[in-house]
LUMDRENVEX-448092 format. One record per residue: chain; x, y, z of N, C-alpha, C, CB in turn. Coordinates in steps of 0.1 Angstrom, whole numbers, padded with zeros to 4 digits. Atoms other than C-alpha are relative to their C-alpha. Glycine has a CB too. Example, Ala and Ser with C-alpha at 12.3 -4.5 7.8 and 13.67 -1.06 7.14 Angstrom:
BEGIN
+--------+-------+-------+-------+-------+-------+-------+-------+-------+-------+-------+-------+-------+
: chaine :  n_c1 :  n_c2 :  n_c3 : ca_c1 : ca_c2 : ca_c3 :  c_c1 :  c_c2 :  c_c3 : cb_c1 : cb_c2 : cb_c3 :
+--------+-------+-------+-------+-------+-------+-------+-------+-------+-------+-------+-------+-------+
:      A :  0009 : -0012 :  0000 :  0123 : -0045 :  0078 :  0009 :  0012 :  0000 : -0010 :  0000 :  0012 :
:      A : -0009 : -0011 :  0000 :  0137 : -0011 :  0071 : -0008 :  0011 :  0008 :  0004 :  0005 : -0014 :
+--------+-------+-------+-------+-------+-------+-------+-------+-------+-------+-------+-------+-------+
***
This chain:
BEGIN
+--------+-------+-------+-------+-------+-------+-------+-------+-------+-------+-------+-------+-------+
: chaine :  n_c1 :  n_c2 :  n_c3 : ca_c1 : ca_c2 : ca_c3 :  c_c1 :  c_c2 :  c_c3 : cb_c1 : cb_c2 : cb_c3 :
+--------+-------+-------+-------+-------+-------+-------+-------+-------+-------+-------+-------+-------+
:      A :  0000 : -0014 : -0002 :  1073 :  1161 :  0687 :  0012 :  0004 :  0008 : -0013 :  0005 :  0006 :
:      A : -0013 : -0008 : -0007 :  1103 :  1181 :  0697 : -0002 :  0016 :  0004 :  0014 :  0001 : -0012 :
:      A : -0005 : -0007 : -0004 :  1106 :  1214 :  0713 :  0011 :  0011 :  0002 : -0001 : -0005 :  0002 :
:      A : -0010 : -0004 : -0001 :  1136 :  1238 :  0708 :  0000 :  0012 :  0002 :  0006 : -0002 : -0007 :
:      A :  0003 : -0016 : -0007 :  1144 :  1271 :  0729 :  0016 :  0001 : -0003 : -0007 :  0003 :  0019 :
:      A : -0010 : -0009 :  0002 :  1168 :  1290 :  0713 :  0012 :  0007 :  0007 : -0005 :  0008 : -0003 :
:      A : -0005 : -0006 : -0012 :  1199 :  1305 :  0733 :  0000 :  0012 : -0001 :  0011 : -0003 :  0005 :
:      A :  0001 : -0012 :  0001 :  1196 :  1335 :  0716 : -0017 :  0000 : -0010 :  0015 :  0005 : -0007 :
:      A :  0014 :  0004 :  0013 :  1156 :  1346 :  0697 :  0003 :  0002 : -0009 : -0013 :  0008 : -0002 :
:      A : -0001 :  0003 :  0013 :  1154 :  1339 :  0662 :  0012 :  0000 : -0006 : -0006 :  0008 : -0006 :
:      A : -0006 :  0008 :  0004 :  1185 :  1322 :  0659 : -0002 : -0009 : -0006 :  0005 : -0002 :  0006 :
:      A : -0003 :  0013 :  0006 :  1176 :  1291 :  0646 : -0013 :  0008 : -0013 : -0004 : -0017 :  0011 :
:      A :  0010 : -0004 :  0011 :  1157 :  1298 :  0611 : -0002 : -0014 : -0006 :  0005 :  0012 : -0012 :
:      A :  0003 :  0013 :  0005 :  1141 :  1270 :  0590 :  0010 : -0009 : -0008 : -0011 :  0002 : -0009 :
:      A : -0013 :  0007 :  0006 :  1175 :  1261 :  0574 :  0008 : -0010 :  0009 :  0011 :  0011 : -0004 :
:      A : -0007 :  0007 : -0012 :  1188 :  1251 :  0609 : -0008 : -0011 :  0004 :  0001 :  0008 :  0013 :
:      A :  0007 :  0011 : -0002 :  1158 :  1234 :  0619 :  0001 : -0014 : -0011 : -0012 :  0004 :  0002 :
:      A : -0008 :  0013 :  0008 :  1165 :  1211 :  0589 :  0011 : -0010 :  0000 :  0003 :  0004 : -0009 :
:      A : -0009 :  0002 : -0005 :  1197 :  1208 :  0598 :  0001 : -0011 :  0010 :  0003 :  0009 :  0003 :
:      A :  0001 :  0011 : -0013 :  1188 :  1194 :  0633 : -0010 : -0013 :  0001 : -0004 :  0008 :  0012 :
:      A :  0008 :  0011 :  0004 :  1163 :  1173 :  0620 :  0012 : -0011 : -0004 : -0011 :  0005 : -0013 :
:      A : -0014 :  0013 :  0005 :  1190 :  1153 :  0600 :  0010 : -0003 :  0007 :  0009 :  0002 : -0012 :
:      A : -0012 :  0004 : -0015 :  1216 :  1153 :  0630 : -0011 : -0012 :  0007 :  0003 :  0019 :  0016 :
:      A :  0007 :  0003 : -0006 :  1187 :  1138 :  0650 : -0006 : -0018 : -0007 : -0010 :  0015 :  0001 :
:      A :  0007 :  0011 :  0011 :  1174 :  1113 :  0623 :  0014 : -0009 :  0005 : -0003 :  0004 : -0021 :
:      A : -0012 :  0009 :  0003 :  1214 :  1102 :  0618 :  0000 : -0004 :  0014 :  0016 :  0008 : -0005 :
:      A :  0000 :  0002 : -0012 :  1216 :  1101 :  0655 : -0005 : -0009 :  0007 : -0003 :  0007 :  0004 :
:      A :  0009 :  0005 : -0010 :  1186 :  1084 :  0670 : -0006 : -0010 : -0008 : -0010 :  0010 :  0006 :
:      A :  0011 :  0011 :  0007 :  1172 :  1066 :  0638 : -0008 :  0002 : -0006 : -0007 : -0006 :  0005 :
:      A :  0013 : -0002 :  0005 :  1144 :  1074 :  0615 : -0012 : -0005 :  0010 : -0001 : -0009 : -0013 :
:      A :  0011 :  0000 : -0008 :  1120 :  1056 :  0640 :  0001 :  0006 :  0013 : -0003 : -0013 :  0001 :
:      A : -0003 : -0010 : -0013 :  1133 :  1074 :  0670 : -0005 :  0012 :  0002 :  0013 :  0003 :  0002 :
:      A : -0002 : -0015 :  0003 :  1135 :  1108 :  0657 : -0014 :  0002 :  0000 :  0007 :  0006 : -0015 :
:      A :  0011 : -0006 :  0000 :  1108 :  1132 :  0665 : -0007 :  0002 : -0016 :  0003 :  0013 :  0008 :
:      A :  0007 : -0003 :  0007 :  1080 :  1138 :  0638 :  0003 :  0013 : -0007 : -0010 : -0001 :  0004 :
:      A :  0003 : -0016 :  0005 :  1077 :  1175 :  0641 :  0013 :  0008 :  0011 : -0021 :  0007 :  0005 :
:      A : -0005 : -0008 : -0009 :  1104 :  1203 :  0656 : -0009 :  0012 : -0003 :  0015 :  0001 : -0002 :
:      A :  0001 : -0013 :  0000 :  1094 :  1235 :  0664 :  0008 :  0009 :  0012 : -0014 :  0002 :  0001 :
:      A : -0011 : -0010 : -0004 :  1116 :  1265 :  0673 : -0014 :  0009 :  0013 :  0009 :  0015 : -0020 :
:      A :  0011 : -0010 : -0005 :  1095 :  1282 :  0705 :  0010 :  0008 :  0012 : -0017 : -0010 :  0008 :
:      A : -0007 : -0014 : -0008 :  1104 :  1313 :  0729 :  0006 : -0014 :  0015 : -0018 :  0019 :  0007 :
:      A :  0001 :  0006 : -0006 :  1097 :  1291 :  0754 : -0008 : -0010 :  0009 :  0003 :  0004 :  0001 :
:      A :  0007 :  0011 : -0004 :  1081 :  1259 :  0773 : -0012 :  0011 :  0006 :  0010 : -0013 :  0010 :
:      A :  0012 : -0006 : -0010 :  1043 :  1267 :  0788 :  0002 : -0012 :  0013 : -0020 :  0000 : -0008 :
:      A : -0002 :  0006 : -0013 :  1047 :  1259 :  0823 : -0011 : -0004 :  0010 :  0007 :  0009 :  0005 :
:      A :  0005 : -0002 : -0011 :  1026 :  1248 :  0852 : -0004 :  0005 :  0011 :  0002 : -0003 :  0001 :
:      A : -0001 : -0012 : -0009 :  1019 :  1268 :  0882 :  0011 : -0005 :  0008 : -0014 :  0003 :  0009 :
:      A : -0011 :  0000 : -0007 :  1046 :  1247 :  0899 :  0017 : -0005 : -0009 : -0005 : -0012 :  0012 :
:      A : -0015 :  0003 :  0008 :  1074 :  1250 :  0872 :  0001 : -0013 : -0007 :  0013 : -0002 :  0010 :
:      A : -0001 :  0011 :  0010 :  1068 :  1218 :  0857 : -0003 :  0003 : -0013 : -0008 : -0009 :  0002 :
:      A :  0003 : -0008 :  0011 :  1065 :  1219 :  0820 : -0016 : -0006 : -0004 :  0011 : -0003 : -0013 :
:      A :  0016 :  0005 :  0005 :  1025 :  1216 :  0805 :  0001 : -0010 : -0012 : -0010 :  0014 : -0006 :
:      A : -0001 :  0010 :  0013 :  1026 :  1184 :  0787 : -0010 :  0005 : -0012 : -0004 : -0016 :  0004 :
:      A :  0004 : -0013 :  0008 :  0994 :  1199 :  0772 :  0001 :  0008 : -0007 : -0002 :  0005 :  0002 :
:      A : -0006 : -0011 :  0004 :  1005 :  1230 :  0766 :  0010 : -0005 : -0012 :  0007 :  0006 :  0011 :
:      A : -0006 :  0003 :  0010 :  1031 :  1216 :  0746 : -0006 : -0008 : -0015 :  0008 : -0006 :  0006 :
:      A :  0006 :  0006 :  0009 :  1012 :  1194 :  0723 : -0008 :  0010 : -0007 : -0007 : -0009 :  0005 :
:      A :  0007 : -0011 :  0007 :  0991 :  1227 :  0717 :  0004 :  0008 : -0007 : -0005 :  0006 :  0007 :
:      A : -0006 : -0011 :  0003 :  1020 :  1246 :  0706 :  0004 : -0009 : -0018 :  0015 :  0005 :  0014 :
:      A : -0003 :  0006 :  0012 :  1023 :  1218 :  0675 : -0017 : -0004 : -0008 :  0011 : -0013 :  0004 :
:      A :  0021 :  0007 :  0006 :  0980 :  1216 :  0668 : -0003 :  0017 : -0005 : -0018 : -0009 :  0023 :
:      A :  0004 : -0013 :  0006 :  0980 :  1258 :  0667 :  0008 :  0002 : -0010 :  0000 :  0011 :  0009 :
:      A : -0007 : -0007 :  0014 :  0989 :  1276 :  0634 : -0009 :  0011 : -0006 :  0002 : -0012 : -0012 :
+--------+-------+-------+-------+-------+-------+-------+-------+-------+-------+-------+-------+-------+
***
């Protein structure tokens, strides 16, 4: 599972994420490379700024 926060919102559309998927694959490997990306606003956080490992896993189980 990957993660990606935009530098601008709804910059990246599903053409890009494709895109970075195959950079990522060429890059790291088929067995490396994350499963799943998803494009999010941004990470759910902790109360002390850390990111919610949790949280994250939840942001790829909701739909």
């Amino acid at each position: 599972m990957a993660a990606v926060i935009p530098r601008e919102p709804g910059a990246l559309g599903q053409t890009a994420v494709g895109v970075l998927k195959g950079a990522v694959r060429e890059r790291l490997g088929r067995a490396a490379a994350p499963k799943a990306i998803r494009v999010v606003e941004a990470l759910p956080l902790r109360g002390v700024g850390k990111p919610d490992r949790p949280g994250v896993r939840r942001l790829f189980t909701a739909e």
